[in-house]
C-alpha positions in Angstrom: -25.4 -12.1 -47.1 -25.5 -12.3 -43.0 -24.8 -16.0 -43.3 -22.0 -15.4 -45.5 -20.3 -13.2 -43.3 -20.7 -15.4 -40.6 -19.8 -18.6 -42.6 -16.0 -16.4 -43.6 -16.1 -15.2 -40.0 -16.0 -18.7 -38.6 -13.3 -19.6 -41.2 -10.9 -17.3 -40.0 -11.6 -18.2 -36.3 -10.5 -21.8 -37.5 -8.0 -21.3 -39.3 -6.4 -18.9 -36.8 -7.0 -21.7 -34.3 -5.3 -23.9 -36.5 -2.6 -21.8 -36.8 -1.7 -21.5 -33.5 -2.0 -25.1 -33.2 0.9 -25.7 -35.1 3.1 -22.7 -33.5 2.2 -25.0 -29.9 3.0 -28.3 -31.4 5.9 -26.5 -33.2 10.1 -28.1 -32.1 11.1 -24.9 -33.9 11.7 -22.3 -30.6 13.0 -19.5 -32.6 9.4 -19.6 -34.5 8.0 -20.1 -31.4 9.8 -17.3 -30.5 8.9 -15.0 -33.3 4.9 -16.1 -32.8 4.7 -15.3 -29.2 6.5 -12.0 -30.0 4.3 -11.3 -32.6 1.1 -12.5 -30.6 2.7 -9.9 -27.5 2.4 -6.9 -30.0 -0.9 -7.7 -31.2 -2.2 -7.7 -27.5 -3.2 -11.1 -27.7 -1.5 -12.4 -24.4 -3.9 -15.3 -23.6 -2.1 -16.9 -26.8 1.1 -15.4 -26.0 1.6 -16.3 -22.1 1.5 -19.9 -22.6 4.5 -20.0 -25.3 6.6 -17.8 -23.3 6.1 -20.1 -20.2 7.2 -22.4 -22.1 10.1 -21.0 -24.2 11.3 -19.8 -20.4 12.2 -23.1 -19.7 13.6 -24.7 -22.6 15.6 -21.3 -23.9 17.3 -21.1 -20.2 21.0 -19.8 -20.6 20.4 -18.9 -24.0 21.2 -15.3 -25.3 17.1 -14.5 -25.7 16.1 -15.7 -22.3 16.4 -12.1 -21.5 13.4 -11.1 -24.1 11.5 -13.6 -22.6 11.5 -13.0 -19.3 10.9 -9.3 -19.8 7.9 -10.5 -21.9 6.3 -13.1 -19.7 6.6 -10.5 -16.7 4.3 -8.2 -19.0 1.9 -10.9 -20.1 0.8 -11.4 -16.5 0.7 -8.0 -15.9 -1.4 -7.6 -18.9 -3.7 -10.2 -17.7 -4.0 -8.2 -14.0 -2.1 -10.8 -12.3 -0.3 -8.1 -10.7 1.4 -10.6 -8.3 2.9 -13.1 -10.1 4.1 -9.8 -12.4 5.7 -8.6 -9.6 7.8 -11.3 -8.8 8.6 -12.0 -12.5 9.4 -8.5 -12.5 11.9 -8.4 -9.7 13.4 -11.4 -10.7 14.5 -9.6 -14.3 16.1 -7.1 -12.2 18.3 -9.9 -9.9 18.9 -11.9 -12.8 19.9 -9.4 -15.2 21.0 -6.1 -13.4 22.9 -4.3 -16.4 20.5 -4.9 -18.8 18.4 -2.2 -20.9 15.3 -3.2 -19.1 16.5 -3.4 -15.4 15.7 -0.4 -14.2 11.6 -0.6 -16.0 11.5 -3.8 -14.2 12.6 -2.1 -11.2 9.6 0.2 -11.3 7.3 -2.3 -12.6 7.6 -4.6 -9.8 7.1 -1.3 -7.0 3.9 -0.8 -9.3 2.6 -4.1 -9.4 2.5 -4.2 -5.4 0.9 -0.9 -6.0 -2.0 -1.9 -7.8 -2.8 -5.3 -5.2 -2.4 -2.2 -2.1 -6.2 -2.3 -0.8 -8.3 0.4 0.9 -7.1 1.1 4.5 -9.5 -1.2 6.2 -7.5 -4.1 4.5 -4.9 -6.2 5.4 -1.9 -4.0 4.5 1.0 -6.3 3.7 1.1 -5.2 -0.1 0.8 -1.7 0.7 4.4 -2.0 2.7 5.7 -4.2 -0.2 5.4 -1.7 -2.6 6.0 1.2 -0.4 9.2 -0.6 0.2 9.9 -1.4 -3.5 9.2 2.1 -4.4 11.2 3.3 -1.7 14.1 1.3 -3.3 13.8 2.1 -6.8 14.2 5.9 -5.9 17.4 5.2 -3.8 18.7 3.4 -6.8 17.2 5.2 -9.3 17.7 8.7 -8.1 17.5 10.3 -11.5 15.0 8.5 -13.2 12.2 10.0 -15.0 10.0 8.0 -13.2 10.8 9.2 -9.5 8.4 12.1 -10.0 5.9 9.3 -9.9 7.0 7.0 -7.2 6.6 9.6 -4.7 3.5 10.2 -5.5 2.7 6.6 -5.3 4.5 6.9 -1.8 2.6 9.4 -0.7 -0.4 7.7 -1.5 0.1 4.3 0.2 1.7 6.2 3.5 -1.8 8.0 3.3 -3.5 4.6 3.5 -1.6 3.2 6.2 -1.8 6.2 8.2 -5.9 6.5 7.7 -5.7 2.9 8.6 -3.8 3.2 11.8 -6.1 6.2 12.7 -8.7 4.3 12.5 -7.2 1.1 14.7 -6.3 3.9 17.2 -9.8 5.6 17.5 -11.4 2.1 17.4 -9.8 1.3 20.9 -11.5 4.6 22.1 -14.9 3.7 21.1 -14.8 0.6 22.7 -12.9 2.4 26.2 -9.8 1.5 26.2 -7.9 4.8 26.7 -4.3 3.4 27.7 -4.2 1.9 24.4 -6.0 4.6 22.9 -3.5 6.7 23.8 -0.1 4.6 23.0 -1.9 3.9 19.5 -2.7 7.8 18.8 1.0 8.9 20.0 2.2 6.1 17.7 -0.2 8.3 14.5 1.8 11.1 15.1 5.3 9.4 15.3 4.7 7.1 12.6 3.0 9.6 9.8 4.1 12.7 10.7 2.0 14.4 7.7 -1.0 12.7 8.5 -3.5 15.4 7.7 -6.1 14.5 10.4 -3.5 15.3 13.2 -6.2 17.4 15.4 -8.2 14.7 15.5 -5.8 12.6 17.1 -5.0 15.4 19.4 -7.8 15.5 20.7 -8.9 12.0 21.1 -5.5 12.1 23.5 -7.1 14.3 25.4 -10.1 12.7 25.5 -8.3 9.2 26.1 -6.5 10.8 28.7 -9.0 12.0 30.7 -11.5 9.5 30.9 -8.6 7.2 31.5 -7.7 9.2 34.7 -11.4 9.3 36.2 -11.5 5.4 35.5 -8.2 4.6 36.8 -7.1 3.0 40.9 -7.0 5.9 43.0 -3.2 5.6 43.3 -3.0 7.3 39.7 -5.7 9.0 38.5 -3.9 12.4 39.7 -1.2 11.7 38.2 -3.1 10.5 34.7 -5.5 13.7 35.4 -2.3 16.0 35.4 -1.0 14.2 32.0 -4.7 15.3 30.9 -3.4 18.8 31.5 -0.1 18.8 29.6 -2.5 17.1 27.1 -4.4 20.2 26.8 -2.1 22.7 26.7 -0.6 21.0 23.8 -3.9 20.6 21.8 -4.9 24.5 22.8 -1.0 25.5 21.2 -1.7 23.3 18.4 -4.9 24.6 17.7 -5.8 27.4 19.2 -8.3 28.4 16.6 -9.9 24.7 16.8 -14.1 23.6 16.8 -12.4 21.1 19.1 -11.7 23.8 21.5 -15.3 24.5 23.3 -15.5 21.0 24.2 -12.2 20.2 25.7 -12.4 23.1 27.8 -14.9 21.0 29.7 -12.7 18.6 30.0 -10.2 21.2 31.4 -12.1 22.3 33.8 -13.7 19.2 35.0 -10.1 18.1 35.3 -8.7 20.8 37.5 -11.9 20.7 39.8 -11.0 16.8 40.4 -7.5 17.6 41.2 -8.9 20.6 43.0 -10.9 17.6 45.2 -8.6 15.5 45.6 -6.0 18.3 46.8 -8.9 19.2 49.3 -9.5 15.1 50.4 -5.4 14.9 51.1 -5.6 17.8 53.3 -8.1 16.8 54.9 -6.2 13.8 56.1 
């Protein structure tokens, strides 16, 4: 009985091989057409994607170019390659603004760029593709039901790219060097303004700030240690209530007894 299954089961495999065979080797493009339509709703796109390829270059200009465009954009993206989906994607929308599927091709090619965005320790150039595609569909789309979900998208990626540029920032201060420590960290706060680590970088300015004073020329460490100060003041306003706090007192103090000093040393003179 098992062998008779299997001898049937191989049959249809055949003959379905067969089959589509003849819809390749087929001059007909409206059954062409029809097939890769028909292979698109049954999920199977590894048989569909190659007649669409094809049928978009011979059905050019005709009236169901538009069908096939739409579908070949979705076979890639069916078959994860979310790239090549993205640009088929966009290019629906340029070639055929007004039709009925411009504005899910819209949103499909913001998603596509989406789903290649790595993890922040990546290189980020799909993230701001798809932040900026998302960006644009909600300008156009203002009313869309799918808005609701491009923000959150947005939020998402700007949460990457701001974890990522934290982590650039505090990378120059492990390896000591505070000026660009400090430019980078300033740039955190500008940049992502609801970065939710925001104490951190706080206080790493303060710490930049201060160790950049005490290693700096003569000629500016007061100056750099006073900047320490204003630093401070801003972290302690910020925070007041802060596990940061203890330690950067410290650091206060250390910093007025070295301006203290060098007060003392001009006088002196």
């Amino acid at each position: 009985m098992r062998k008779i299954t299997t001898i049937l089961l191989l049959a249809l495999v055949l003959n379905s091989c067969g089959e589509y065979q003849k819809v390749l080797k087929s001059d007909d493009y409206n059954y062409k057409y029809t097939k890769a339509v028909a292979y698109y709703e049954a999920e199977d796109f590894n048989r569909a994607m190659p007649l669409f390829n094809e049928l978009s270059t011979v059905l050019r200009g005709t009236s169901k170019m538009q069908e096939v465009s739409y579908y070949f954009a979705y076979c890639h993206y069916s078959a994860s390659d979310n790239l090549m989906a993205a640009y088929l994607f966009k290019n629906y929308t340029q070639n055929y603004p007004n039709s009925k599927h411009t504005e899910e091709c819209a949103y499909m090619a913001a998603y596509c760029y989406y789903l290649e965005a790595p993890n922040f320790s990546l290189d980020a150039t799909n993230n701001y593709k798809a932040i900026k595609e998302l960006q644009a569909f909600v300008n156009k789309y203002p009313a869309s039901k799918r808005v609701e979900e491009c923000n959150t998208l947005l939020d998402e990626l700007r949460g990457i790219l701001s974890k990522k540029a934290f982590e650039n920032a505090k990378q120059y201060f492990t390896t000591e060097n505070y000026k660009s420590a400090i430019i980078a960290l300033d740039n955190v706060l500008i940049d992502f303004p609801s970065y939710t680590n925001r104490e951190e970088v706080h206080y790493l300015i303060v710490k930049s700030s201060y160790l950049l004073a005490i290693n700096s020329i003569s000629t500016m460490v007061e100056d750099r240690l006073k900047s320490t100060l204003d630093a401070y003041e801003q972290f302690k306003h910020n925070y007041p209530e802060s596990n940061y706090i203890k330690g950067l007192e410290n650091t206060y103090n250390k910093t007025n007894q070295t301006l203290t000093e060098l007060k003392e040393n001009k006088d002196e003179i």
